[in-house]
N, C-alpha and C positions, 0 to 999 in steps of 0.2 A: 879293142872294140870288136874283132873280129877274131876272138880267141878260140873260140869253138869252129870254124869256116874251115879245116881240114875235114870232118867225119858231116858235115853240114851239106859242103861243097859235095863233096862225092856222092851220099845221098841223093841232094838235087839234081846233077845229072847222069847218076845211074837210073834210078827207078824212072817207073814210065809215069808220064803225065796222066792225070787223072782227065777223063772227056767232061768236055763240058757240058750241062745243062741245055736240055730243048724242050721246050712247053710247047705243048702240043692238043688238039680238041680230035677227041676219039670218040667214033659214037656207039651206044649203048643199046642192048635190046631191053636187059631188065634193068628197072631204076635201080631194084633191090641190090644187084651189084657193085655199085657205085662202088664202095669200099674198097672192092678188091680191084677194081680199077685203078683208082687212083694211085695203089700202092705199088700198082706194075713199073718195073723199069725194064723197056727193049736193049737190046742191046746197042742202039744210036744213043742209048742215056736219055730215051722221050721222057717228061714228066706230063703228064696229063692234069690238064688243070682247069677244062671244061669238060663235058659231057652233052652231047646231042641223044637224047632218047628217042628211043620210038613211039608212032603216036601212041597211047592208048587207046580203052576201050572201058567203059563203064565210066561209076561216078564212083569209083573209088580212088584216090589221089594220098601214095603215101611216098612222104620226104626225109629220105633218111638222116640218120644226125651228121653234124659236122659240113653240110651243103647248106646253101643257098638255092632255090631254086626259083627261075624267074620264069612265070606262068602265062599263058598266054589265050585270049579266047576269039576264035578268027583269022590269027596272026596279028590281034594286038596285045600289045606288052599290058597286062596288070596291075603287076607288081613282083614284087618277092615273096614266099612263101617261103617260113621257118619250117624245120623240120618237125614232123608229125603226120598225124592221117587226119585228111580232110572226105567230104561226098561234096563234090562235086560235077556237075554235069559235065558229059562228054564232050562237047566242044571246048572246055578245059583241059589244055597240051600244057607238058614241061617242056617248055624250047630246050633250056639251057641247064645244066647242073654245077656250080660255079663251087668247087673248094675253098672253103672259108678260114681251113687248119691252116698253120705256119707249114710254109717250102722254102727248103735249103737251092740254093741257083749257086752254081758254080760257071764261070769261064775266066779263058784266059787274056791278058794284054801285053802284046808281045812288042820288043823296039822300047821300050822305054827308056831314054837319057839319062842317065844319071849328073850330078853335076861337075864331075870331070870325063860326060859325055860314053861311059862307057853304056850301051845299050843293054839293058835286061828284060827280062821276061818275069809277069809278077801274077798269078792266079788268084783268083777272089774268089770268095764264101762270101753267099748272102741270107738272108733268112727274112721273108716276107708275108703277109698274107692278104687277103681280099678283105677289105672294109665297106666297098659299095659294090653289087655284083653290076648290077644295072651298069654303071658310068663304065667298069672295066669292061663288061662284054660290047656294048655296043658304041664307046669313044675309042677305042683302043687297039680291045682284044689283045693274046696272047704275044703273036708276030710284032707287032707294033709295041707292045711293053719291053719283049727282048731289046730291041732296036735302043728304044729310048733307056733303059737301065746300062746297056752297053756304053752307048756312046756319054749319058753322064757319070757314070764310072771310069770309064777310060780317061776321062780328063780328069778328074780328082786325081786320079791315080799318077797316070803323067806327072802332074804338079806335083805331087808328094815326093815322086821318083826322083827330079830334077832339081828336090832341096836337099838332098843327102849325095855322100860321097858313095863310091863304089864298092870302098870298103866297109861300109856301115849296112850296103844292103841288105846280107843277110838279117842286118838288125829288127826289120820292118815286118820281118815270118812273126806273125801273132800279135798283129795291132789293130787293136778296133781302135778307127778316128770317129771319133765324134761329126768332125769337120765333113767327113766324106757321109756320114748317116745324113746330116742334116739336109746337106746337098742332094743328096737322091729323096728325099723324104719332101723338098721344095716340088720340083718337077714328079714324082709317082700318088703325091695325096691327093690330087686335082682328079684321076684317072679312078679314084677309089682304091689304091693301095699304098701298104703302108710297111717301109721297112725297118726289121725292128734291131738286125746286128749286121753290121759287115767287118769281115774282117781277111786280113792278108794273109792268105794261104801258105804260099809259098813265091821264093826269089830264085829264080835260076839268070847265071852270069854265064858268058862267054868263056869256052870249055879254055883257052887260053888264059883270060884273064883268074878263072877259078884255080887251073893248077900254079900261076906263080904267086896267086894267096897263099896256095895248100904251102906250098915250097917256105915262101917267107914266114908263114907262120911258124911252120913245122919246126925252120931253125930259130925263130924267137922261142918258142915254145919251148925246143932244147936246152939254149942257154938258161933261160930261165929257172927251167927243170934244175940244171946243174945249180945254178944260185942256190936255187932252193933248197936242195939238196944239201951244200954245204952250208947256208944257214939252217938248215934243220939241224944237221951234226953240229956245228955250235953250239947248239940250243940244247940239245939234250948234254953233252957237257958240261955248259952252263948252269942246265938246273941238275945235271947228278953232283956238281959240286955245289950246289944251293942247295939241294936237299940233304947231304950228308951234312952242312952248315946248319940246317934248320931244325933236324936229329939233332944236332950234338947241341944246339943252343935249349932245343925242349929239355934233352936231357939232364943239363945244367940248371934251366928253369925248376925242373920237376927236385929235382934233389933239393936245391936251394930254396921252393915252399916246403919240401918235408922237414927242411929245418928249421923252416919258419913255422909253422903249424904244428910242430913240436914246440918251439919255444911260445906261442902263442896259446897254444893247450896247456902248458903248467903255467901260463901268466892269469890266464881264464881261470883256471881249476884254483888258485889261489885266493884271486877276487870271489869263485863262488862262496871257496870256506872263509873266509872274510865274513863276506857278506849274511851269510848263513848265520854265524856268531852274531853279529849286529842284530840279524831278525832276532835271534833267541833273546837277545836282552831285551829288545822292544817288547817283544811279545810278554815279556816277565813282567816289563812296567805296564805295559799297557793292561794286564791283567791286573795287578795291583792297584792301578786305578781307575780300573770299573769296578773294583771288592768297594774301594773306597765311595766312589760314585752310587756305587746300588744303596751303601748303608747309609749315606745321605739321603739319597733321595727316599729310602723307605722312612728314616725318619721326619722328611717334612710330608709326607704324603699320608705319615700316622696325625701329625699336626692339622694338617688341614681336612682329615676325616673329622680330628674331634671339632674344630671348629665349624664342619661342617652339619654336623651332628647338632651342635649347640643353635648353633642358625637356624638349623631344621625348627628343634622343639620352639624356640621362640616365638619365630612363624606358625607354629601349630598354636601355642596356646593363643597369639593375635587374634587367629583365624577362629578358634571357638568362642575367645569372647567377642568379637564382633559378632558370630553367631546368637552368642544365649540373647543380645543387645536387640537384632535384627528380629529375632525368634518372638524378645518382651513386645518390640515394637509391634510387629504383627499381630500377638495374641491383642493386644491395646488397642489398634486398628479393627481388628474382629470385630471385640466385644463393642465397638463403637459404630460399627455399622450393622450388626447385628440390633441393637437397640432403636437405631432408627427403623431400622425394618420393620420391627418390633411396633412401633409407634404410629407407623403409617402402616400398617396392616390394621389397629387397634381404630384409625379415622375410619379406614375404609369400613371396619367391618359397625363402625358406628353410623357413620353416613348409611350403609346395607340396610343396620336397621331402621334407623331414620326410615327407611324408604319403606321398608318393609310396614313398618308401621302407620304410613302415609296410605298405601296400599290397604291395608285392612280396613283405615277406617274409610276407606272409598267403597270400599265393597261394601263394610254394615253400613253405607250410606245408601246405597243401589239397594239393600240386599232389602233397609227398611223401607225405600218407596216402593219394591214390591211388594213388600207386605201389608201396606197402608190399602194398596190397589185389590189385593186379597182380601182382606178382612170389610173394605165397603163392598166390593162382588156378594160377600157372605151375608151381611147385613141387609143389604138388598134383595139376595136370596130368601132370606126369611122373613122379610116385610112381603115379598111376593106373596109365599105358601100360604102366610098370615090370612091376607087375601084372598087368597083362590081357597080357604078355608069359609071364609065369609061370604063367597061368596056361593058356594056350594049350600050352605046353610040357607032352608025353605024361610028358615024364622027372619032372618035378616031384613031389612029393609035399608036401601038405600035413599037419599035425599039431599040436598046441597049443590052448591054451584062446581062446573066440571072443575074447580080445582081442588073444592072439598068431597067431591063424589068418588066413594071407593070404587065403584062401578066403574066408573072412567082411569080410575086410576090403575084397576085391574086389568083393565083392556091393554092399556100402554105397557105396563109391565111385562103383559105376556108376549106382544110383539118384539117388545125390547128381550125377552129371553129368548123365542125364536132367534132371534138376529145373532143374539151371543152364543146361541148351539145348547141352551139348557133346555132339558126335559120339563117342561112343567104339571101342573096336576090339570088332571080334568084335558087335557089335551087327546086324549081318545075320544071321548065325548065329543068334542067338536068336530 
């Protein structure tokens, strides 16, 4: 368990202990520095992990990365401000500049019991950072977080120490417990911080109890050595005689396939000419019986051309005389609707005249009662002139009652001719 605890032991108490971790609040003239601040270590091992600035001046407000800064106006708190540049008014002060990056904290816990009581000393590595600035600067602070990380580390750690044996201590150099994270991470998330590894440094034991480890190892570790030693010499004898075994049985192998893969190569190369003969013959028949095959088949393939041929013409001549049949019927159908056409065109065109005829004599019947109306106009015209002949004549006399007097009858006519638009005679005269 503690095989390595000779060059271990010595180590731990030659070299010098590493100093512990002091957090510390250092004040600032320029914010801008912050950085280079933070990353100073004094030679006390201070870690700075607040910053007090000085007041400003103007409204220009710039927060470098990696800080928190908690702002203030009056001396009342804010809030936090992330990093970047703000304008803000001058009665706007950064109190505080609170480290936000992960810090490594080292100390040590010295007196630790082990559980056959032997006391050791056991150093811690922590690694933490700021999650609320506010809660840690003003519940806490730096001073008061050592305090409290101290003393609930030193108990985890106790109780760790006092469940192992003294010989197993060195076992503990490089163990992150969960158990002991959890534990500090109960009591520091309340405060705003949060731890993310711890882990066991290093085990230094009482310079007595370390040299009669060194001692008792040293001689297990000899004997050992010597076991080993002489099981290693076994061992390489064992396998030089297993490997000259292992040669000589390959080599026995290897001969013993060349005789077999000799005899397996003329048993192969037999079955190939074997088998080669066999194909020649198939091949011979099988040619033979596709000679036979093709002249089958071309003979019924001549067969069923001519039959197919004979089928053809059959269906052909079918096909024509249902045609010439189809062809009479139609010219039959023609001439038969051709005749009727024929017949009812010959109605129509007799009905036409009918009409035509009906028509003319309508007209020589219009055409005679004008003419009838014509020819009394005329006759009545020259009974007129008749008149106005007679009456123009000195010799004439008229006499008789007005419906035998030409005189009277004269008169009437010529009004009635005025009225119908005819010129009559002797009408200058009057």
């Amino acid at each position: 368990m503690s095989r390595n605890a000779p060059k271990s032991s010595i180590a731990g108490n030659v070299r010098k202990a590493r100093p512990e971790t002091n957090l510390v609040v250092l004040p600032i003239k320029n914010i801008l520095n912050a950085n280079k601040k933070f990353g100073l270590k004094t030679n006390s091992n201070n870690t700075p992990i607040i910053l007090k600035p000085a007041p400003r001046s103007g409204i220009r407000m710039i927060i470098p990365h990696g800080f928190d800064s908690i702002v203030t106006e009056n001396g009342k708190v804010l809030g936090v401000f992330k990093p970047g540049l703000y304008y803000r008014s001058a009665f706007f002060q950064v109190a505080n500049l609170v480290n936000t990056q992960h810090i490594p904290y080292h100390f040590a816990i010295s007196n630790c019991p082990t559980r056959d009581n032997i006391h050791i000393s056991v150093e811690v590595d922590f690694l933490f950072h700021v999650t609320n600035s506010v809660k840690f600067v003003y519940q806490i602070g730096p001073e008061n977080m050592e305090n409290l990380l101290r003393a609930t580390q030193a108990e985890a750690v106790r109780s760790l120490v006092r469940s192992v044996h003294s010989s197993e201590a060195y076992d503990l150099r490089g163990t992150d417990s969960e158990d002991m994270l959890t534990a500090l991470n109960d009591k520091m998330n309340e405060f705003g911080i949060t731890v993310d590894q711890v882990t066991i440094a290093n085990v230094t034991l009482p310079s007595d109890v370390a040299l009669n480890m060194q001692n008792t190892t040293t001689f297990d570790a000899k004997q050992k050595q010597q076991m080993k030693k002489q099981e290693l010499q076994m061992k390489v004898l064992d396998d030089a005689q297993f490997l000259k075994r292992v040669e000589q049985n390959r080599k026995n192998e290897i001969e013993r396939a060349m005789e077999n893969a000799k005899k397996s190569h003329k048993t192969v190369q037999n079955d190939i000419d074997e088998l080669q003969s066999k194909l020649n013959k198939e091949l011979e028949s099988i040619k033979a019986q596709l000679n036979d095959q093709s002249a089958q088949i071309k003979a019924e393939a001549d067969l069923d051309i001519g039959r197919i041929n004979a089928e053809r013409d059959k269906l052909v001549n079918e096909i024509l005389g249902s045609a010439k049949v189809a062809a009479q019927k139609i010219r039959a159908e023609s001439e038969r609707n051709a005749t009727k056409v024929r017949t009812e065109t010959q109605l129509k065109v007799a009905e036409i005249n009918s009409r035509i005829v009906e028509v003319q004599a309508e007209a020589e019947k219009y055409a005679a009662m004008k003419l009838k109306a014509k020819r009394d106009f005329e006759v009545e015209t020259k009974r007129l002139q008749l008149l106005q002949s007679l009456a123009q004549n000195p010799n004439s006399i008229i006499a008789g009652d007005m419906e035998e007097n030409p005189f009277a009858q004269l008169f009437v006519a010529n009004k009635t001719a005025e009225i119908m638009g005819i010129k009559t005679i002797g009408s200058k005269r009057s």
